[in-house]
C-alpha positions, -999 to +999 in steps of 0.1 A: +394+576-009+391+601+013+399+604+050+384+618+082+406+629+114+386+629+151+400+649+174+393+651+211+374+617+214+366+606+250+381+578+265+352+557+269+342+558+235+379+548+217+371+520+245+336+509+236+350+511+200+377+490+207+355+462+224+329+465+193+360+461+170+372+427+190+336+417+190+331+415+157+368+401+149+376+438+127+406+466+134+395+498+149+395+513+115+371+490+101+347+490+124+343+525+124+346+526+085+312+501+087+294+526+115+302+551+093+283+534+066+259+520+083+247+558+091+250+573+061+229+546+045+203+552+070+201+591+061+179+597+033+191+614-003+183+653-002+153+655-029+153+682-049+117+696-042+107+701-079+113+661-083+089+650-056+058+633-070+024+647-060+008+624-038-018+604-058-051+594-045-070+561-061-107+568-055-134+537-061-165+546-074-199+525-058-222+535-080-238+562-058-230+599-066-255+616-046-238+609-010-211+633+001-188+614+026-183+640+058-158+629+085-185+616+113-192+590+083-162+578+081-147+576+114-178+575+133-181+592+168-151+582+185-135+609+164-102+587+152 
């Protein structure tokens, strides 16, 4: 496992760290290890761009070929 090394880290964050840490009953090292986590969970996988599906539309037909649908028809006039 690797291991990571913060240098010059202000004094009210080691504190607000600290009191998370007590909070939720875990050593400094462990709460930050779950933060840590936590955010790289949240970031999303780099995609290769050749691997990203096409957007795919489902169209329904009604029956009616002969109307073409502009955008007033289908929002209307308050212009959405």
């Amino acid at each position: 496992m690797k291991s990571l090394h913060i240098r010059n880290l202000d004094d009210e964050v080691l504190s607000g760290l600290k009191r998370r840490a007590s909070r939720h009953r875990r050593s400094l090292q462990k709460e930050i290890e779950v933060l840590l986590k936590d955010a790289a969970r949240m970031s999303p996988p780099e995609e290769d761009p050749a691997e990203i599906a096409e957007l795919k539309l489902n169209t329904v037909a009604d029956g009616r070929a002969d109307i073409t649908w502009n955008r007033d028809m289908i929002y209307g006039d308050d212009g959405r």
